[in-house]
LUMTOR-161141 format. One line per field, with one value per residue: x, y, z of N, C-alpha, C in turn; residue number from 1. Coordinates in Angstrom, 3 decimals, decimal comma. Example, Ala and Ser with C-alpha at 12.3 -4.5 7.8 and 13.67 -1.06 7.14 Angstrom:
<rs>
nX [13,190;12,850]
nY [-5,690;-2,250]
nZ [7,800;7,080]
caX [12,300;13,670]
caY [-4,500;-1,060]
caZ [7,800;7,140]
cX [13,200;12,900]
cY [-3,300;0,030]
cZ [7,800;7,870]
pos [1;2]
</rs>
This chain:
<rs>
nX [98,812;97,619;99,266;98,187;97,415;100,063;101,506;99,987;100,486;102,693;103,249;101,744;103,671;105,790;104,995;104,351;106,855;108,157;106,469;107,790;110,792;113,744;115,898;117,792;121,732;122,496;120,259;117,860;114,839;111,573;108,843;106,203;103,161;99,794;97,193;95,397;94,057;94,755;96,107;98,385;101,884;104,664;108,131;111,214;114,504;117,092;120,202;123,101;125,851;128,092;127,648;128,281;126,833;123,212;120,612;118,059;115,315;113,512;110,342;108,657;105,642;103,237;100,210;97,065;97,271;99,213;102,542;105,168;107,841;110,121;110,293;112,218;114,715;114,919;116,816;116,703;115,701;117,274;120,472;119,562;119,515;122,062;123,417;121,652;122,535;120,644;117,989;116,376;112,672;110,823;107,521;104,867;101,376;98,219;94,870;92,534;90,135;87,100;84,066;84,144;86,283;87,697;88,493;90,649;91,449;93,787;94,896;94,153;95,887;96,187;95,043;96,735;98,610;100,407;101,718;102,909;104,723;106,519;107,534;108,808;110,871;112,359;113,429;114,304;116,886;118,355;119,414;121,021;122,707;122,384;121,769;120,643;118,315;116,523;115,068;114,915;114,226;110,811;110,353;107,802;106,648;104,395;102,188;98,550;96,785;98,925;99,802;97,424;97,699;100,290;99,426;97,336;99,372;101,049;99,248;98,671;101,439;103,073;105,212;107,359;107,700;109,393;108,669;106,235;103,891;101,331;100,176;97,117;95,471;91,939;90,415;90,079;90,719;90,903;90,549;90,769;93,940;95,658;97,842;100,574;100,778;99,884;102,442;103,891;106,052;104,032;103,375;101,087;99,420;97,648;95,865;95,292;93,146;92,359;90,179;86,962;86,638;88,575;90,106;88,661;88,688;91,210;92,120;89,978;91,123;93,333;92,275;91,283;93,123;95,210;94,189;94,552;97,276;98,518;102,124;102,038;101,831;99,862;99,715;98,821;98,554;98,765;96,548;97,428;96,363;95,532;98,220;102,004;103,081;105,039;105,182;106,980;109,944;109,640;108,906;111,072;113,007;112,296;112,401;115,192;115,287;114,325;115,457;117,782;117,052;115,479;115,152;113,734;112,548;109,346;107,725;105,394;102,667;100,189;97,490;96,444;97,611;100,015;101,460;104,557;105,649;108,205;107,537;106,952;106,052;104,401;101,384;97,745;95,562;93,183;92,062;92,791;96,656;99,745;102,300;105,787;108,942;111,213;113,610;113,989;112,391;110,425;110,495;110,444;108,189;106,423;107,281;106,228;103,454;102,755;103,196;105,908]
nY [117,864;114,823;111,877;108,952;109,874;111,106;108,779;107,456;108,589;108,990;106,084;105,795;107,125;105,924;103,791;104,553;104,996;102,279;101,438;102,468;101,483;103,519;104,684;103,279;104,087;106,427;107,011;109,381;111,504;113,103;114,787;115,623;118,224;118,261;116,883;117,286;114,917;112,897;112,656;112,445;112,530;111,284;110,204;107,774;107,655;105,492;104,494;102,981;103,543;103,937;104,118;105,933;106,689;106,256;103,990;104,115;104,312;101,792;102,090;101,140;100,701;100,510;98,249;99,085;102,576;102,322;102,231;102,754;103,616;101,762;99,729;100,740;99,843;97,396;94,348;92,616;94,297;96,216;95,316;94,149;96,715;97,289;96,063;96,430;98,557;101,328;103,213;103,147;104,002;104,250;104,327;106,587;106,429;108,632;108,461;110,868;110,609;108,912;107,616;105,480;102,950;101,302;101,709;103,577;107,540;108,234;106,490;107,339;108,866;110,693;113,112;114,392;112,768;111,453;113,577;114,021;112,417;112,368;115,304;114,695;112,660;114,712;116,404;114,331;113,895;115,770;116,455;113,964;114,682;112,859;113,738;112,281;110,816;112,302;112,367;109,768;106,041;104,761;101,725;100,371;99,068;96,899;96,273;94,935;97,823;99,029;98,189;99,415;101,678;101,633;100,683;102,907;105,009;104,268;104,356;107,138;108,614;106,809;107,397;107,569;105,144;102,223;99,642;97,589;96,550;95,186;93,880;91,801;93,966;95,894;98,169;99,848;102,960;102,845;101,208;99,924;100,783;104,180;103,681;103,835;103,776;100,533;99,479;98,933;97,294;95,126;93,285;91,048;89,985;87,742;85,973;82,842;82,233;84,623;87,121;87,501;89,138;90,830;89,222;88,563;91,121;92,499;90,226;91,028;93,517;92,581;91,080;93,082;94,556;93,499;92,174;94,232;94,888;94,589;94,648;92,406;90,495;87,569;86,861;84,372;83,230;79,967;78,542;80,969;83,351;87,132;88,384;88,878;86,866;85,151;88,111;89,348;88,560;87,455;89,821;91,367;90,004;90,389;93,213;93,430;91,959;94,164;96,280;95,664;96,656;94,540;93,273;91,790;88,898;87,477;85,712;83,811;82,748;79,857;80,398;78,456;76,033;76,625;76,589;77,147;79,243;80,267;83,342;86,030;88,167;90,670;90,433;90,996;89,635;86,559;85,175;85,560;85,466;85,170;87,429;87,206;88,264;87,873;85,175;84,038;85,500;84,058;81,474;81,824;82,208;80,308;78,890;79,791;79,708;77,070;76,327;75,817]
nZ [148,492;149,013;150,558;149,529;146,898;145,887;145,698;143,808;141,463;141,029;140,838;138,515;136,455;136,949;135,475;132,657;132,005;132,013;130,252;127,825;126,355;127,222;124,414;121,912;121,777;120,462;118,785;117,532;118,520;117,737;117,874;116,707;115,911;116,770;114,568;111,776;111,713;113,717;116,911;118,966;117,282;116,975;117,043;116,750;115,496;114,218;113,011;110,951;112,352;111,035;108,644;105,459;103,501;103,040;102,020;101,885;104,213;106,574;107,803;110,337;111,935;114,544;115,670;116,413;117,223;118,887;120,322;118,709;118,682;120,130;118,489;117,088;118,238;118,298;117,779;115,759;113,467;113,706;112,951;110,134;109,281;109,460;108,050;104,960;105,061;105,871;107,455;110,264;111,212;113,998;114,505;116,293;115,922;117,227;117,731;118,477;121,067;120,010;118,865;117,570;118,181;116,800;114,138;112,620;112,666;111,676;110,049;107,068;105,698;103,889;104,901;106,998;108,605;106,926;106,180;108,270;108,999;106,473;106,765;109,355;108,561;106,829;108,825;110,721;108,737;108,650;110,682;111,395;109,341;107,028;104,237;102,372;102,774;102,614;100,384;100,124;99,409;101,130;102,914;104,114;107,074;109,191;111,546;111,651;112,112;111,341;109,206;107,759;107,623;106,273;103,547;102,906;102,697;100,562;98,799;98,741;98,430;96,394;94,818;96,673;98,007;98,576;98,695;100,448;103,423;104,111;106,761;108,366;109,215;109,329;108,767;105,879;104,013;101,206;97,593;95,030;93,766;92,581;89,310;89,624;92,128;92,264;91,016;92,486;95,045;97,027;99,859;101,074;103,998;105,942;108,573;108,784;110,750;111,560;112,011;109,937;108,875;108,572;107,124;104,683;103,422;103,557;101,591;99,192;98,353;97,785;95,180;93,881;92,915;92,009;89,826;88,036;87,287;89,547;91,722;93,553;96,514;97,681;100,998;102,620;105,998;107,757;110,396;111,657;113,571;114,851;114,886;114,420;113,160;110,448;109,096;109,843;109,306;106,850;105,784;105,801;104,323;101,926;101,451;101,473;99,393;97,558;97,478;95,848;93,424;91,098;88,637;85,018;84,350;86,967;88,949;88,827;91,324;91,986;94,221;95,709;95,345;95,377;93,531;91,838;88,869;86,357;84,926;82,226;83,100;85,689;84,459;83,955;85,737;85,373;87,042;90,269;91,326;93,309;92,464;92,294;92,821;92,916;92,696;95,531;96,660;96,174;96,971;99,609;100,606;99,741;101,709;103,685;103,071;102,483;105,343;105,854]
caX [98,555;98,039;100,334;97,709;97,341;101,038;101,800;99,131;100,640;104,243;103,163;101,802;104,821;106,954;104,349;104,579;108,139;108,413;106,250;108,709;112,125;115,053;116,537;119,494;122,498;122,429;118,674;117,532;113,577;111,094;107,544;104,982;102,660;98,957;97,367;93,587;93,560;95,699;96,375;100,054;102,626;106,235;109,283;112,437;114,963;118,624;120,741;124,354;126,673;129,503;127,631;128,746;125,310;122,240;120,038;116,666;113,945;112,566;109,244;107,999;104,442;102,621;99,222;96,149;97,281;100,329;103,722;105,967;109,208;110,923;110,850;113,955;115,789;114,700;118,108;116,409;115,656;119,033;121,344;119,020;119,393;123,387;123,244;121,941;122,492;119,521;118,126;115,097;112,226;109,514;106,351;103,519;100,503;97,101;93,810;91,277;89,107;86,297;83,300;84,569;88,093;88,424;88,411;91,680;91,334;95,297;95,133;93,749;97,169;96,138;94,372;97,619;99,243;101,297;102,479;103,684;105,783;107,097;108,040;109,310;112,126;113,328;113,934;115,531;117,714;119,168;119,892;121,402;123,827;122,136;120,809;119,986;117,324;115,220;114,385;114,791;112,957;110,625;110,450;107,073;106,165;103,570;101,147;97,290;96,248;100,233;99,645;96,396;98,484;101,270;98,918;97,323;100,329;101,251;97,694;98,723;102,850;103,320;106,918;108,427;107,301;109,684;107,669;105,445;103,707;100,388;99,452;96,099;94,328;90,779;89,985;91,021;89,821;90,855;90,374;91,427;95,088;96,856;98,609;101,529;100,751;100,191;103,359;104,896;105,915;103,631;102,823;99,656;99,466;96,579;96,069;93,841;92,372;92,006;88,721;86,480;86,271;89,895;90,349;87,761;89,057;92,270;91,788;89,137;91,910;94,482;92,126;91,030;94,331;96,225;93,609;94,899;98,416;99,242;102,690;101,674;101,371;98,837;100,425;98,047;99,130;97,824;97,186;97,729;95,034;95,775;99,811;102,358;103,130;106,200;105,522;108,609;110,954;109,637;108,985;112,700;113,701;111,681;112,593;116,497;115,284;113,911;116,758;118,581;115,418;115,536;114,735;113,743;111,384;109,288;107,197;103,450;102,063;98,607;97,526;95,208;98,327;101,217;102,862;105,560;106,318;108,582;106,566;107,808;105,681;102,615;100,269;96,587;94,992;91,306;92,065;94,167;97,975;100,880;103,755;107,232;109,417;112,702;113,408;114,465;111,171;109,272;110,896;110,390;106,965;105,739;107,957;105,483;101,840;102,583;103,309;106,896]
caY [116,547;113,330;110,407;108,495;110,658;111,297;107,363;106,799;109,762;108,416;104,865;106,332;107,796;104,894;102,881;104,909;105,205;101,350;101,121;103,158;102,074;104,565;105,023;102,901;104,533;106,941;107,279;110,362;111,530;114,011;114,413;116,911;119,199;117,393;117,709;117,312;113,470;112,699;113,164;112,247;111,543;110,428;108,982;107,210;107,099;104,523;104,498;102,263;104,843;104,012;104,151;107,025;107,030;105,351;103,569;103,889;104,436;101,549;102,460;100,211;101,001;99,117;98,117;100,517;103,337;101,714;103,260;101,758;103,521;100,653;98,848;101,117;99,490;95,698;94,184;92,645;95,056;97,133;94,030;94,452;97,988;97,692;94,629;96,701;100,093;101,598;103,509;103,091;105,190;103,764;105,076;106,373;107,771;107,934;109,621;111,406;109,695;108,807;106,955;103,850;103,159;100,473;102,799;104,297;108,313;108,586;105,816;108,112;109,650;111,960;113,786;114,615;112,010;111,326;115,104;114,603;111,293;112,991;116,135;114,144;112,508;115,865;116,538;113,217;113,481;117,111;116,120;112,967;114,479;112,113;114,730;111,412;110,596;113,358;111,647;107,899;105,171;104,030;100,528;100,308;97,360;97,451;95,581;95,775;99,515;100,094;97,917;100,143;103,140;101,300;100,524;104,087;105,620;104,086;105,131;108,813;108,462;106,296;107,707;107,740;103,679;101,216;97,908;98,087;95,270;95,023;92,941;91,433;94,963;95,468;99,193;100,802;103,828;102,632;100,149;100,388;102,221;104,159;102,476;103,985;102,629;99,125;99,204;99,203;95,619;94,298;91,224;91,688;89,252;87,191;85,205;81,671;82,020;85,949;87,384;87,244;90,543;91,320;88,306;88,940;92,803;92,007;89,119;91,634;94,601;92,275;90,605;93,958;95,036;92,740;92,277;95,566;94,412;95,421;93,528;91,938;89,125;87,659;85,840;83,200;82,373;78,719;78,671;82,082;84,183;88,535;87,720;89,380;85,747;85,538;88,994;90,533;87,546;87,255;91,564;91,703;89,193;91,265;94,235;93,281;92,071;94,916;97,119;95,620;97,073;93,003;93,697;90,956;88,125;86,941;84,703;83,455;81,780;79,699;80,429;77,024;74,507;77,094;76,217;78,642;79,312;81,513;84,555;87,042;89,946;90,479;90,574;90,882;87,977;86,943;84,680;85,951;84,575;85,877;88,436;87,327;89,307;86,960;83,715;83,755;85,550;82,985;80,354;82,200;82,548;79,223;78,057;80,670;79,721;76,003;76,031;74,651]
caZ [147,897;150,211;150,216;148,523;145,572;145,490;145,460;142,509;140,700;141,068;140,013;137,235;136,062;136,784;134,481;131,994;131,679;131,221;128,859;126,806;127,146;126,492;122,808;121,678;121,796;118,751;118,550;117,554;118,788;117,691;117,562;115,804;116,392;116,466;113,170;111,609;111,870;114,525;118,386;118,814;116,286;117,838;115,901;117,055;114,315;114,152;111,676;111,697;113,001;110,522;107,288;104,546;103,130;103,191;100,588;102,380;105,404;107,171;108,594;111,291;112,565;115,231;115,715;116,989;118,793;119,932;120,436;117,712;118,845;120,684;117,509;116,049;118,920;117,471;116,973;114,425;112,287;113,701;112,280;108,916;108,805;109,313;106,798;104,121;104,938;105,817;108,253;110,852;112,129;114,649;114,644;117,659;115,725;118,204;117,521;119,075;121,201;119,282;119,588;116,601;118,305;115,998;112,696;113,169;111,711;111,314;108,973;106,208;105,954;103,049;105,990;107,759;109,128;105,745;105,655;109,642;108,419;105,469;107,610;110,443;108,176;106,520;110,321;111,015;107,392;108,476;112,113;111,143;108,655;105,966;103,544;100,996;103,420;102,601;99,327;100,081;99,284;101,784;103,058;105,108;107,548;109,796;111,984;111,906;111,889;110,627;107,809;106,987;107,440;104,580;102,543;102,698;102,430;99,540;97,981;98,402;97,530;95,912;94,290;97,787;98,541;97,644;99,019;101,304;103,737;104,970;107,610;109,007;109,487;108,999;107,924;104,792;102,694;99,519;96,993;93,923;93,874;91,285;88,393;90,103;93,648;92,079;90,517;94,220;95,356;98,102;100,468;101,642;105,121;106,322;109,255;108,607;111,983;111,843;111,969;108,702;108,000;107,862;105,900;103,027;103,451;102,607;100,195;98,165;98,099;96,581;94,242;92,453;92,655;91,098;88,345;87,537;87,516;91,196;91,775;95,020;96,932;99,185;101,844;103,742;107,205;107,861;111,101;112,642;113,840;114,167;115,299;113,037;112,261;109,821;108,422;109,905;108,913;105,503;105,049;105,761;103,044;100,918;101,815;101,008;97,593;96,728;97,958;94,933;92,171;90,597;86,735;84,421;84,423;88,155;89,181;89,041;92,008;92,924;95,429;96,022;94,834;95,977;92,484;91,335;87,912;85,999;84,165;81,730;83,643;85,734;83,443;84,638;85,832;85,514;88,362;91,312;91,544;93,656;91,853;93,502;92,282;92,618;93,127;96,775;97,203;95,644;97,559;101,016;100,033;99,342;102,489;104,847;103,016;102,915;106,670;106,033]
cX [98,700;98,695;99,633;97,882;99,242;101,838;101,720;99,658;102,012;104,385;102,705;102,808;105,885;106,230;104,623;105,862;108,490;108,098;107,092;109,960;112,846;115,408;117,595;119,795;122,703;121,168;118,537;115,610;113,036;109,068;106,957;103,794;100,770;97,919;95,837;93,273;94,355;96,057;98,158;100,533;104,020;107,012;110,872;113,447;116,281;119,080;122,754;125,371;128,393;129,360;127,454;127,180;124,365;121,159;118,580;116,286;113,170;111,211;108,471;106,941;103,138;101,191;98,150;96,432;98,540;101,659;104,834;107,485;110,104;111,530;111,655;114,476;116,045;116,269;117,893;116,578;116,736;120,366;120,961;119,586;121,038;124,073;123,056;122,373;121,500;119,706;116,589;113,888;110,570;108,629;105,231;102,808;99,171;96,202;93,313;90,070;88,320;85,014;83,419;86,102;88,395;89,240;89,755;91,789;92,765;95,952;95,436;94,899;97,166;95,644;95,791;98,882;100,802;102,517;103,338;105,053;106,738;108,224;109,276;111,297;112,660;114,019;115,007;116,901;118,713;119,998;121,112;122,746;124,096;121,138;120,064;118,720;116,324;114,014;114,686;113,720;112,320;110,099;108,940;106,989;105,256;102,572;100,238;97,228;97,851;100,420;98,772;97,473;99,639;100,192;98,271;98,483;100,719;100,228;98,518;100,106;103,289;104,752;107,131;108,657;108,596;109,387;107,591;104,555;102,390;99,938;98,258;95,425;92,771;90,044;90,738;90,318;90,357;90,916;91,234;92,475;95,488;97,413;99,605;101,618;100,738;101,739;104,288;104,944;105,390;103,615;101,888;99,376;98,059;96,525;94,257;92,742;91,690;90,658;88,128;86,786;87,492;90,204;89,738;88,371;90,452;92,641;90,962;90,167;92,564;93,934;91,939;91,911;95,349;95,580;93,961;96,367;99,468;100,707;102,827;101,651;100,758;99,769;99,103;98,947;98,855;97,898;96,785;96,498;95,862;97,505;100,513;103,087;104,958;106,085;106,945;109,776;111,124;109,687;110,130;113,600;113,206;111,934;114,339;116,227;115,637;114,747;117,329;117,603;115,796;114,460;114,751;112,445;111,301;108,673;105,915;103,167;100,829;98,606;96,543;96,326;99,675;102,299;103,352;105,759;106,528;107,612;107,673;107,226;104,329;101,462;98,870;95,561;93,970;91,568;93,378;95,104;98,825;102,169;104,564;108,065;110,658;112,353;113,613;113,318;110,191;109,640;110,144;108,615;105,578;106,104;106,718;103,758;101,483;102,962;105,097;108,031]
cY [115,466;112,404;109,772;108,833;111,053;109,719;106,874;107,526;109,100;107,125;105,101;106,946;106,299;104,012;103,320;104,748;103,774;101,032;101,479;103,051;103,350;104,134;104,179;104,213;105,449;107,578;108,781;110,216;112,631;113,872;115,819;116,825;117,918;117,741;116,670;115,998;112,622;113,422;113,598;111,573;111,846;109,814;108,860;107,230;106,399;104,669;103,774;103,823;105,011;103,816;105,677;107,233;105,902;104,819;103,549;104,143;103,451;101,658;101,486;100,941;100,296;99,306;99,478;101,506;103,332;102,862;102,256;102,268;102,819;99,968;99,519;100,615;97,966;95,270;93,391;93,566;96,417;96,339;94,295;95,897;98,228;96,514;95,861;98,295;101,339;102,425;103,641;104,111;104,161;104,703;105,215;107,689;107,273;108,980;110,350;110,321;109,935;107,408;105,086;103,709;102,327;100,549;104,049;106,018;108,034;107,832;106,072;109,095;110,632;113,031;114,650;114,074;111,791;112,298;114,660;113,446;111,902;114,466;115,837;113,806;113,406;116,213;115,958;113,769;115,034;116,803;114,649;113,366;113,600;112,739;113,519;111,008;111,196;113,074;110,151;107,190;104,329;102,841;100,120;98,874;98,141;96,060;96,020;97,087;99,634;99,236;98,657;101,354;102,964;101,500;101,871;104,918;105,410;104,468;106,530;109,143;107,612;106,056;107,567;106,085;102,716;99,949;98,446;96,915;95,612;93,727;92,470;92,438;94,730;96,587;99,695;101,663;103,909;101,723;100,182;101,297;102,524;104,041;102,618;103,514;100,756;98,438;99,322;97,863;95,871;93,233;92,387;89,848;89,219;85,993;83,932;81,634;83,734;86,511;87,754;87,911;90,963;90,263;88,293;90,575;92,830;91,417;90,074;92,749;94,170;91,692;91,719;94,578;94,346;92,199;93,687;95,860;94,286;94,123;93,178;90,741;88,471;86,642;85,058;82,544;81,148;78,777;79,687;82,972;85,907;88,891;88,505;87,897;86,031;86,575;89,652;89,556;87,988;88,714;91,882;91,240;90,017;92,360;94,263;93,085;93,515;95,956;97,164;95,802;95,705;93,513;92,332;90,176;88,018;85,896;84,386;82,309;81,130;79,948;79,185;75,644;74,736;76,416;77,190;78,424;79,990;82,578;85,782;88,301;89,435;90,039;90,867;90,058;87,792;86,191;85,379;85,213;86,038;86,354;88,010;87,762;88,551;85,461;83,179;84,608;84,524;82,010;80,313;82,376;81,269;78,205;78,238;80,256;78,179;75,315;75,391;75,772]
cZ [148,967;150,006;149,314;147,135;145,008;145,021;143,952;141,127;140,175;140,077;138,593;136,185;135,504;135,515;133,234;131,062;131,480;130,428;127,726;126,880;126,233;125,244;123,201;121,794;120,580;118,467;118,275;117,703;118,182;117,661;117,158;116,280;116,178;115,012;113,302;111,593;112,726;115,419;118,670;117,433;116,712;117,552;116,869;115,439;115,017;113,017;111,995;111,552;111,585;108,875;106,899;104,377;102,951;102,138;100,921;103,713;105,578;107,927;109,739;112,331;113,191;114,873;116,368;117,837;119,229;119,423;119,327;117,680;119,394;119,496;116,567;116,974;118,930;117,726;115,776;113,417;112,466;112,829;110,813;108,194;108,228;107,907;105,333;103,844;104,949;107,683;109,286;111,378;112,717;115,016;115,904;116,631;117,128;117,511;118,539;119,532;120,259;119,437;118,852;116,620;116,976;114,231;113,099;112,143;110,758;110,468;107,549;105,905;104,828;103,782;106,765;108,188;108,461;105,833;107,155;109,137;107,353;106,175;108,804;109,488;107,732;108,371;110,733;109,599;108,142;109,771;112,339;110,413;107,045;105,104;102,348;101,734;103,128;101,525;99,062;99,770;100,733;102,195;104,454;106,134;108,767;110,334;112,158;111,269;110,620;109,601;106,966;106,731;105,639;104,072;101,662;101,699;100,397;97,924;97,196;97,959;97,372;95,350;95,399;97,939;97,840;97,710;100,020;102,338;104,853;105,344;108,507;110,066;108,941;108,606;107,218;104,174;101,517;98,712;95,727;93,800;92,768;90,560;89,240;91,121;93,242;91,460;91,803;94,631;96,896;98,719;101,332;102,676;105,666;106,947;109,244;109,434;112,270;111,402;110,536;108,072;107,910;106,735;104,847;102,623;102,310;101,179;98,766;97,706;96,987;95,336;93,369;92,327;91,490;89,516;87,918;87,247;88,667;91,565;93,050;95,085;98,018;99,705;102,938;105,344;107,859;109,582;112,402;112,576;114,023;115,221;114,165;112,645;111,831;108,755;108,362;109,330;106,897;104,722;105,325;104,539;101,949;100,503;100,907;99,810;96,853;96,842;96,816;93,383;91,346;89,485;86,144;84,578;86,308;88,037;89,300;90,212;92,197;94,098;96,324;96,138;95,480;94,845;92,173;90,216;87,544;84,939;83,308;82,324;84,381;85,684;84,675;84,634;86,121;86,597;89,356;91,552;92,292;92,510;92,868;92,607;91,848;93,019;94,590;97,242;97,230;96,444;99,318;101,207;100,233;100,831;103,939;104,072;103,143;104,580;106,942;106,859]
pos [1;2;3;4;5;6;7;8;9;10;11;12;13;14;15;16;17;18;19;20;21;22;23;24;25;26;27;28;29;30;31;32;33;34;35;36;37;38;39;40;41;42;43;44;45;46;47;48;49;50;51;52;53;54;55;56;57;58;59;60;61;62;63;64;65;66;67;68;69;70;71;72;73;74;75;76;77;78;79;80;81;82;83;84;85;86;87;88;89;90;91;92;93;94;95;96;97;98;99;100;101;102;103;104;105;106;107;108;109;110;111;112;113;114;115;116;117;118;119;120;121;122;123;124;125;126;127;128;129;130;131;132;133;134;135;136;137;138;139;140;141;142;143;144;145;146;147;148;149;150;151;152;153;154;155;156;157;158;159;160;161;162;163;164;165;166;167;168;169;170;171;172;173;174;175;176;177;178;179;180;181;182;183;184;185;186;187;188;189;190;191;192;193;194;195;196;197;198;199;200;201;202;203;204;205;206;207;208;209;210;211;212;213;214;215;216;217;218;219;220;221;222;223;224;225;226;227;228;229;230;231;232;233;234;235;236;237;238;239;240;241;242;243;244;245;246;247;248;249;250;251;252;253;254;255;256;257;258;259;260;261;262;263;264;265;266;267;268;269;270;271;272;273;274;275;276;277;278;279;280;281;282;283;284;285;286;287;288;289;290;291;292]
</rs>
């Protein structure tokens, strides 16, 4: 090998290896085997070291392609996790080249992808010592593509989901979900400035959704173009709600006037309004679409 080639080889390496830093302290890794809609799939998990048991599975899954294990080492969403007791797993799915990068296969997670996620945490849950894990509720978040992937996901299990958060992606294969998937609390994230076609994409999902009673909520970003914006702020507040399953009456929003009022349910609406579920959703809600 010539110096050259051994240089370029080296730097390559070293590049690599920053892109990825090292695991917190604790971290556990694994990755699976490649599977019929999907190249790599690669998980980080965290979990606070000094909790008995755990009440849930964060999922945090980046944008196209991307490597989304760093973000179990967030201290954001490590502080969150030790806050409510929870426990993290960052996601790296990638495809197969292909000739429409932008059409992510591994999205389609009834294809595969789903089963490697599902698989992955029995893994994490045994290794961990946290056998409640195996059947937790999970807490998706996601940018872009890893909002398609939630949203998917939630298509195909629905029972596992316990809110879920798609953000300012732009392919999905499904429309119409489930009764059981609509009955899954969403925010469905959209950036004012973000390109058309995710924004009608989006906007069209949640409208025939929620005419169906889907308890969701579109979130408008004024503003922000394809940024995760204040998804992660506000899909954290959300996230904690829903931690505590909040029974009783919610909330009806416009989405044109951004008025809130209390609701005894749902219902299904010939015009589209936001579902908030609580009142400290509804608040956080109206604080992120009116720009305040």
């Amino acid at each position: 090998m010539t110096r050259t080639v051994l240089v370029s080889a080296l730097a390559a390496i070293v590049s690599i290896s920053a892109q990825v830093p090292a695991p917190s302290p604790g971290a556990l890794e694994e990755t699976m085997p490649p599977g019929a809609n999907f190249d790599k799939a690669e998980f980080r998990f965290w979990a606070p070291k000094d909790a008995a048991s755990l009440r849930g599975l964060v999922v945090l899954v980046p944008g196209s392609n991307g490597d989304g294990r760093p973000m179990a080492d967030d201290t954001f969403w490590q502080e969150f996790a030790i806050r409510n007791k929870v426990a993290l797993i960052g996601c790296r799915f990638t495809d197969r080249p292909h000739d429409q990068s932008f059409i992510e296969d591994y999205v389609d997670v009834s294809q595969g992808s789903g089963q490697a996620l599902l698989d992955v945490i029995a893994k994490f849950s045994a290794r961990s010592s946290h056998a409640e894990l195996a059947s937790a509720p999970l807490f998706l978040w996601g940018m872009s593509a890893g909002g398609q992937f939630n949203y998917e996901f939630t298509a195909w299990k629905p029972e596992r989901v316990g809110a879920f958060i798609v953000n300012k992606g732009g392919i999905y294969y499904s429309a119409l979900l489930p009764r059981r998937a609509r009955e899954v609390p969403g925010l469905l994230f959209v950036g004012e400035k973000d390109l058309a076609s995710r924004v009608d994409t989006i906007t069209g999902l949640f409208a025939v959704n929620r005419r169906g009673g889907a308890v969701w909520a579109l979130v408008v970003e004024p503003g922000a173009a394809h940024v995760v914006g204040k998804s992660k702020e506000l899909g954290a507040l959300f996230f904690e709600e829903m931690l505590e399953k909040p029974h009783g009456a919610g909330f009806i929003a416009d989405l044109t006037t951004f008025d809130v009022q209390p609701a005894s349910g749902p219902g299904t609406p010939s015009t589209p309004n936001a579902w908030l579920q609580t009142e400290r959703i509804a608040n956080a809600w109206k604080a992120v679409v009116s720009g305040r």
